[in-house]
C-alpha positions in Angstrom: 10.2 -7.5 12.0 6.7 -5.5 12.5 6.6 -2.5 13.4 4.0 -2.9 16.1 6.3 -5.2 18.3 8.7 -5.0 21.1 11.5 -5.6 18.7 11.3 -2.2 16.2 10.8 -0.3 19.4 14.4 -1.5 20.0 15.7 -1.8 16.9 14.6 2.1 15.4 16.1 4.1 18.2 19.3 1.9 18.3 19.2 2.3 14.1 18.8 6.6 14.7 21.6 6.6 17.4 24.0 5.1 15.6 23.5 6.7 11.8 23.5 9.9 13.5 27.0 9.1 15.4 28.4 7.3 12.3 31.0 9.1 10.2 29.0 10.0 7.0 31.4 8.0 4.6 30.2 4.9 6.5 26.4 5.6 6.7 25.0 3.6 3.6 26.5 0.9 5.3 24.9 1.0 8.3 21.6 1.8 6.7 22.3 -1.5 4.4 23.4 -3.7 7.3 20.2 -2.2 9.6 18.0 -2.9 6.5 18.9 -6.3 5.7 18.7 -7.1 9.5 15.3 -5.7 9.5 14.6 -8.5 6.9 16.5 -11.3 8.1 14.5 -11.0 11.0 11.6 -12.3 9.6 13.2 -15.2 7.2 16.9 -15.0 6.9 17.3 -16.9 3.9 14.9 -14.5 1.8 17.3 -12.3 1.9 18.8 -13.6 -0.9 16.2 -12.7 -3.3 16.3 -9.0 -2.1 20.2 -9.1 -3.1 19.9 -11.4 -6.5 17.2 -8.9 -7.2 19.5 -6.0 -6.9 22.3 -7.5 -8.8 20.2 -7.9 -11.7 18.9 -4.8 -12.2 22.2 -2.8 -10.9 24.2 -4.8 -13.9 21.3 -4.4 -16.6 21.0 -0.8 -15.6 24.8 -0.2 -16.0 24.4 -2.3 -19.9 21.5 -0.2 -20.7 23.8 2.6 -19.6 27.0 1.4 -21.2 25.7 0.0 -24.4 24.8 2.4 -27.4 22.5 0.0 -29.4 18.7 0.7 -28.8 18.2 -2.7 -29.6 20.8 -4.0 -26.8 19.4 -1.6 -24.6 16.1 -2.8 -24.5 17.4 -5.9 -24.5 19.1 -5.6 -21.4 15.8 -4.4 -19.9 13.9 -7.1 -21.0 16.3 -9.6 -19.3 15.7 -7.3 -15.9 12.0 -7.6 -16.5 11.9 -11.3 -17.4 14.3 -12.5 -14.4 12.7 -10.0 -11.6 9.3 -11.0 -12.6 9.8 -14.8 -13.4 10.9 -14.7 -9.4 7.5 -12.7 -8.5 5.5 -15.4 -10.5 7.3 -18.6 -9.1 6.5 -17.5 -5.6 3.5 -15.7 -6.0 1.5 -16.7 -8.9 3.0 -20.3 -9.7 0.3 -22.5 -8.0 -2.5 -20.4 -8.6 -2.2 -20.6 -12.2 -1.6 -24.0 -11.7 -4.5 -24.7 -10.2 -6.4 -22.3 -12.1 -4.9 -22.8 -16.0 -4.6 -27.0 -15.5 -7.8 -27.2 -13.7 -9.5 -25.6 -16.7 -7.9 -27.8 -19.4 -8.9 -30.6 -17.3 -12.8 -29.7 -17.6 -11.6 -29.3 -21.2 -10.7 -33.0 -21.4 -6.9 -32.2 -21.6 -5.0 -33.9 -18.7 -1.8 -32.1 -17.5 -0.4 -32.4 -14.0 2.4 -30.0 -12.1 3.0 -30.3 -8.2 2.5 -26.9 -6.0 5.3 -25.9 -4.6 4.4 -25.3 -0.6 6.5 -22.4 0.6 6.4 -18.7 2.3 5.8 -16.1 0.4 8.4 -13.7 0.9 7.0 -10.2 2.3 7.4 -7.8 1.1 8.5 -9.1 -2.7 6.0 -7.0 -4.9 7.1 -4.1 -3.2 10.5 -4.6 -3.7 10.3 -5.9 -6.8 8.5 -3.3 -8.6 11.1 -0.5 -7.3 14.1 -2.7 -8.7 12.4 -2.8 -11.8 11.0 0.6 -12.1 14.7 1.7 -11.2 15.8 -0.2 -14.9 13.0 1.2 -16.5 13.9 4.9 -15.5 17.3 4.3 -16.1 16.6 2.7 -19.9 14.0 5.7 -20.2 16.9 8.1 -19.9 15.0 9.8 -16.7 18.3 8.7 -14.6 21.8 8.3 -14.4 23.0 4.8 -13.4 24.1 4.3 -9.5 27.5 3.8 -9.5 28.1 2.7 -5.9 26.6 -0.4 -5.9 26.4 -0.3 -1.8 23.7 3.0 -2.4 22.1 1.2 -5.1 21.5 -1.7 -2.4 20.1 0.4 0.5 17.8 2.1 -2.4 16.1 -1.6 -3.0 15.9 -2.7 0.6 15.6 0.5 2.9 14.1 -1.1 5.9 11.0 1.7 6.2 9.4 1.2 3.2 10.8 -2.5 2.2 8.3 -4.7 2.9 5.1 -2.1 2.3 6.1 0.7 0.5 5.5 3.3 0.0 6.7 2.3 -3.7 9.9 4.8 -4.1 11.4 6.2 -7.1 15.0 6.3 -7.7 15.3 9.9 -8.4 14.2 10.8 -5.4 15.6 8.7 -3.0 18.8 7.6 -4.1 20.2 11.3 -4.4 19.3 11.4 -0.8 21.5 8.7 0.0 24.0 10.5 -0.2 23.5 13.9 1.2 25.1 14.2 4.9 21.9 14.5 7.4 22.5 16.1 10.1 20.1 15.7 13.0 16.9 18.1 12.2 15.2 18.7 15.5 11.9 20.4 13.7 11.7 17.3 10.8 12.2 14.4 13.7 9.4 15.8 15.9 7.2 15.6 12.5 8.4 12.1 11.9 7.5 11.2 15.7 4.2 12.8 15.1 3.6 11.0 12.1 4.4 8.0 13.8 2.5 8.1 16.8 -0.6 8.9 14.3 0.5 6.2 12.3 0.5 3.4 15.1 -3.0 5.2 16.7 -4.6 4.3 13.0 -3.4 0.3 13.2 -3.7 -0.2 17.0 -6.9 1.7 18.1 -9.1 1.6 15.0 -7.5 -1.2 12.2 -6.8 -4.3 15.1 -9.9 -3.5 16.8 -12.4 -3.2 13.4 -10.3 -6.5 12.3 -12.1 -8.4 15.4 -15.3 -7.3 14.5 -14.9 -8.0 10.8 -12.9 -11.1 10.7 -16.0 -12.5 13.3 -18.8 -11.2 10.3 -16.4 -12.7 7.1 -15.7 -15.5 8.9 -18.8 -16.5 9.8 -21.1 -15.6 7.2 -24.2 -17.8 7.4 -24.9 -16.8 11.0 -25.2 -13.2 10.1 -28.1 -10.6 9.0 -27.4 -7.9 6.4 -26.8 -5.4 8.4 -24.1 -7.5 10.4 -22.3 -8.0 6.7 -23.4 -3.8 5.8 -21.8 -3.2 9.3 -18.5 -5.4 8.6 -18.0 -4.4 5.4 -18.0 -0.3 6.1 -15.8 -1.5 9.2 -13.5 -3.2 6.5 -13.2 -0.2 4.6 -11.7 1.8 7.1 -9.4 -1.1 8.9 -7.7 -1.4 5.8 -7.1 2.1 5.3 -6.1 2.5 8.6 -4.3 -1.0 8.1 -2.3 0.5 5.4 -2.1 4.1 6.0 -0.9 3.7 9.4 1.8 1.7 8.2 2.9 4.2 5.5 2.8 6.9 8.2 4.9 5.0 10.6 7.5 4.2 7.1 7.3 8.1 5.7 7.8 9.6 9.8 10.8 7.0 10.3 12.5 7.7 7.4 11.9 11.6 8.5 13.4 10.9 12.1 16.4 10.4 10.1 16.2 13.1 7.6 14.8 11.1 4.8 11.5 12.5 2.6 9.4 9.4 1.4 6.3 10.4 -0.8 3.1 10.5 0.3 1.4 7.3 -0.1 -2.5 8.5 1.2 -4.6 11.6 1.1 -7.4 11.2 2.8 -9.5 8.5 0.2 -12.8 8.6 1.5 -13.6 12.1 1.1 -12.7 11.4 -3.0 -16.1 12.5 -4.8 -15.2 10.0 -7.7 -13.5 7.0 -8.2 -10.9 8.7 -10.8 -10.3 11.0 -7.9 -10.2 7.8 -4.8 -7.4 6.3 -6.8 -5.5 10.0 -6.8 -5.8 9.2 -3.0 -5.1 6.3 -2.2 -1.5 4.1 -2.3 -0.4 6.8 -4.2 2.8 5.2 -4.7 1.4 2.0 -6.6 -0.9 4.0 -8.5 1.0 6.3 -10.3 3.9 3.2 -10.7 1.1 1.2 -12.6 0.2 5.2 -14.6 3.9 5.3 -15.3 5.0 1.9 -16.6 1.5 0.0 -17.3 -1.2 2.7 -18.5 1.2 5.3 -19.8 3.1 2.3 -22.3 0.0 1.4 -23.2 -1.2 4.3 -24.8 -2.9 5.7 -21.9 -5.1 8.4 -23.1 -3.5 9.0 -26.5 -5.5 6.9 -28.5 -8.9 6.0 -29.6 -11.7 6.0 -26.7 -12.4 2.1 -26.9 -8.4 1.6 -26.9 -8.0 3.9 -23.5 -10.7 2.0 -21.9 -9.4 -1.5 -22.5 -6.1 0.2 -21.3 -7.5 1.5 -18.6 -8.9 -2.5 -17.9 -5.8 -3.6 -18.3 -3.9 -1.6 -15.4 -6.5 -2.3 -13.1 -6.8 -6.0 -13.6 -2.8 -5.9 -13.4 -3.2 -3.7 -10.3 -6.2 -6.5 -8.6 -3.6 -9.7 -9.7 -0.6 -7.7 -7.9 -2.5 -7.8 -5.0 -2.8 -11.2 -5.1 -3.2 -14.7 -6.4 -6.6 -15.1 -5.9 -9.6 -14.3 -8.8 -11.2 -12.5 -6.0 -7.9 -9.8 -6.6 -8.6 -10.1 -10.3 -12.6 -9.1 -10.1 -12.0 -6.1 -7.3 -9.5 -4.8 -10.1 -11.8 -5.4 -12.9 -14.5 -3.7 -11.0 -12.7 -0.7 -10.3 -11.6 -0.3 -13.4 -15.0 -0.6 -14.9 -15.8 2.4 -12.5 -13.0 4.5 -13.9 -14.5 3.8 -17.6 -18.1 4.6 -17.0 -17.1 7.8 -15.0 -15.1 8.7 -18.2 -17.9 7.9 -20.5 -20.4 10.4 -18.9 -17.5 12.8 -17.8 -18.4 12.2 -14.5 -14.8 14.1 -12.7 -16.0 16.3 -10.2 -12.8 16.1 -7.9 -11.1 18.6 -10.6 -13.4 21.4 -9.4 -12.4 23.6 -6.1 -14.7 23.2 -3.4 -16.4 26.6 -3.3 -17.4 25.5 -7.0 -20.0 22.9 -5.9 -23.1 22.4 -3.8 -22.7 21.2 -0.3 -25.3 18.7 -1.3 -23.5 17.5 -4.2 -20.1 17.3 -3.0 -21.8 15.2 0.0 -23.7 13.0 -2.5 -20.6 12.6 -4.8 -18.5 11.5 -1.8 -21.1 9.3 -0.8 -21.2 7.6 -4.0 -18.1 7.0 -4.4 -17.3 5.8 -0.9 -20.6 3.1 -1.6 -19.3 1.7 -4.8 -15.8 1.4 -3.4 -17.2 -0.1 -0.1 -19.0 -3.0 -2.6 -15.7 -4.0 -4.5 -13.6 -3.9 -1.3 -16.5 -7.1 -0.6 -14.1 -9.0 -3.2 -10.9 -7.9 -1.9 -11.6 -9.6 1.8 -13.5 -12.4 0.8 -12.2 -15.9 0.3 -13.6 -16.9 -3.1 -16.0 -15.7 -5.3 -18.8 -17.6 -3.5 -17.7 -16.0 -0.3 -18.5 -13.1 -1.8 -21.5 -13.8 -3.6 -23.0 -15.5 -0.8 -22.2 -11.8 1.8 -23.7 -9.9 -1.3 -26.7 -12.1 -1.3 -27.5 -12.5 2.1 -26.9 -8.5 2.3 -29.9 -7.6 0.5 -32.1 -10.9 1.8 -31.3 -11.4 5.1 -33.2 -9.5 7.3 -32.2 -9.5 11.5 -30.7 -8.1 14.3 -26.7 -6.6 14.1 -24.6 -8.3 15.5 -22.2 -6.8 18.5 -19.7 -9.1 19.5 -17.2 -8.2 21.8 -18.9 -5.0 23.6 -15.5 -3.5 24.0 -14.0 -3.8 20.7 -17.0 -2.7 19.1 -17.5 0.6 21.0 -13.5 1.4 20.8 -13.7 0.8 17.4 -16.6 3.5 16.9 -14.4 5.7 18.9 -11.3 5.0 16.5 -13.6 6.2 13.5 -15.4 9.5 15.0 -11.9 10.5 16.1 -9.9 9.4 12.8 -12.5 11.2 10.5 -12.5 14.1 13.1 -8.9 14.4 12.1 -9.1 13.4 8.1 -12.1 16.0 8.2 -10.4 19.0 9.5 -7.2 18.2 7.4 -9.2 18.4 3.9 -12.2 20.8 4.8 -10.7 23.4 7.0 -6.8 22.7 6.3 -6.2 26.8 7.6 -7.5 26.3 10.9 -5.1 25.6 13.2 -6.5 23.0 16.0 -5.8 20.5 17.9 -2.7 18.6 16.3 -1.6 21.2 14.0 -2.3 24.3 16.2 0.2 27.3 16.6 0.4 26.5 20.5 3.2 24.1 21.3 1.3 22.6 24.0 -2.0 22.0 22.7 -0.3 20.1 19.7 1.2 18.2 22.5 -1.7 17.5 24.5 -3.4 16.1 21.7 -0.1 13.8 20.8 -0.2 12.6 24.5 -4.0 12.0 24.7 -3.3 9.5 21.2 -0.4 8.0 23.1 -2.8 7.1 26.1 -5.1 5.9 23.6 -3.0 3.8 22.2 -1.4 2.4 25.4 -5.0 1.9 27.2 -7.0 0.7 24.0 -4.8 -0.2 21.3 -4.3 -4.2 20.6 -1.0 -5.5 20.7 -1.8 -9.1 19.3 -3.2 -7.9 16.0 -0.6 -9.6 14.6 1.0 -8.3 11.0 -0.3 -5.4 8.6 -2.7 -6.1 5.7 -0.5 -5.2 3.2 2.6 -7.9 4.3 0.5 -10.5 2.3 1.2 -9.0 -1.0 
């Protein structure tokens, strides 16, 4: 079920009615039996890897738990890790290794053969996935306590706001929740509305409508000049941070409406001033779960220079191949790791100063760079292949001609969409004490502004733009 469709417009208030009517004994259940609906709408049978997936890692969570061995601990956690992953790879990664490991020993002269297995890949299943597993990590860590009610541990692994795109929740903070009594919070649902409404204004108004524009540029790349592909590729930038942002606001303000606290998943990316700093920002979740149990068991920064920056390869070639099976995935994570490394190497941090510290011309140039080099490796990350990409790069800085428009409207009210998100995004980091607009102290300016996004979204917003980015990985 998307969240942009008739369906969740029935389905959320019908979902808050009745968990706030529901004796509290009984509402895990509901959330559990709302949840897994949620799901089965999509692809019924899928289910069943959500629930095999929290079996596994409830039982090898109570071993690790149970068992005082070290060596049966761990060994419990490897057989968590192996399983829940071996299920990621057979549906996500199977055929492109296939095709990509097989194909290469077939150049090499060695003939080896295995079908591809044609199926749907289940949304949703990284996401998932990875909080299973990081809840067997924690647990093995000693960070947690084992769930004992299975039923809670269940609605922790498939809790329909964040199942299917984050943002990526830890067990310590949102299983305790689970089972604190909520009553209804008048003040924290009007946030969760608000963060809602913003949330759906960022995929309707500005990510649907730049995807027109963009998807015409990508998909159609010989026809175009350089600054057609320049034009697409900025556009790009911001539809999938409106793409995924708005989706983790609508997740975060719908678990609020009901009294739960998700964590923030982005900060405002594209006013980081290095690319250490753009990663602090952005899908906050995923980034600190790849710190935590990839960089961090690694060695992270606790060993030799050349040792942290292979480690520092590592999570970010990890991070590019979770987003996909494609070697286009692999390259954008390479390359942003490769930033992260030569920003380290010339100490180049300057996000951990406090504004008043810096320059108004350097902390414009800084953001500027930054924003430029992660514009050039989100290239990668939309196109099809890598001579897709290397075909837009090349044609960027050879092809000279006229920019392309398109559709008049969709072009225009997707300029709109960006002065009026940056407007926003702007006034949140640079003048956070100022109270305008949507966070002013007047009650009804902060709902004039709300009721001029809902306009916007009902006279401009596009309805067919089908599912969010992010539902493909």
């Amino acid at each position: 079920m998307l969240f942009n469709s008739f369906n969740f417009l029935l389905f959320f208030p019908a979902v808050c009615l009745l968990y706030y009517i529901t004796n509290k004994k009984y509402k895990w259940l509901l959330l559990l039996v709302a949840s897994y609906f949620f799901y089965m709408n999509w692809q019924p049978t899928y289910a069943i890897l959500i629930f095999f997936s929290t079996i596994v890692t409830y039982l090898c969570a109570y071993k690790i738990e149970k068992t005082e061995k070290k060596w049966h601990k761990k060994k419990y956690l490897i057989a968590s890790l192996i399983i829940n992953l071996s299920i990621l790879f057979l549906f996500k990664y199977y055929n492109f290794f296939n095709t990509s490991v097989f194909g290469l020993l077939q150049e090499l002269g060695i003939r080896v053969q295995l079908p591809n297995f044609k199926y749907l890949l289940p949304v949703g299943i990284s996401f998932y996935t990875f909080q299973a597993v990081g809840y067997t990590i924690d647990v093995y860590r000693g960070d947690i306590k084992h769930e004992k009610h299975f039923g809670v541990y269940a609605l922790f692994v498939s809790f329909f706001p964040q199942l299917v795109a984050g943002p990526i929740e830890r067990a310590k903070n949102l299983l305790p929740q689970f089972k604190t009594y909520k009553k209804f919070d008048y003040e924290k649902a009007v946030v969760g509305v608000k963060l809602m409404v913003w949330g759906f204004f960022m995929k309707l108004v500005v990510a649907d409508r730049l995807a027109i524009y963009v998807n015409s540029v990508y998909g159609n790349v010989e026809y175009h000049s350089s600054i057609s592909l320049l034009t697409a590729t900025l556009f790009f930038a911001v539809q999938i941070y409106c793409d995924f942002a708005g989706y983790s606001n609508i997740a975060i303000g719908c678990a609020k409406v009901m009294g739960f606290d998700l964590m923030t998943n982005f900060r405002r990316p594209y006013f980081a001033q290095s690319c250490a700093e753009f990663w602090q920002r952005w899908h906050i979740s995923l980034s600190t779960w790849f710190r935590d149990y990839v960089y961090i068991p690694l060695g992270g920064n606790q060993v030799s220079k050349n040792r942290n920056y292979i480690n520092i390869l590592i999570t970010f070639v990890v991070s590019g191949l979770w987003h996909g099976a494609n070697w286009t995935f692999v390259i954008w994570g390479a390359l942003n790791g490769f930033y992260q490394i030569v920003f380290k190497i010339f100490r180049f941090n300057p996000g951990k100063k406090g504004r008043k510290e810096r320059r108004p011309f350097t902390y414009l140039s800084n953001i500027i760079l930054t924003f430029v080099l992660i514009c050039f490796s989100w290239i990668f990350f939309r196109a099809d292949s890598f001579s897709h990409a290397f075909e837009i790069i090349k044609r960027m800085v050879s092809e000279l001609g006229p920019i392309f428009i398109g559709d008049n409207s969709s072009f225009v009210y997707g300029i709109f969409g960006i002065l009026l998100l940056f407007l926003k995004d702007g006034f949140d980091e640079f003048l956070p004490e100022k109270k305008i607009f949507f966070s002013s102290s007047y009650r009804s300016v902060r709902t004039l502004s709300y009721a001029v996004v809902v306009i916007l979204i009902m006279m401009i917003g596009v309805f067919d733009g089908g599912q969010f980015i992010y539902f493909q990985f």
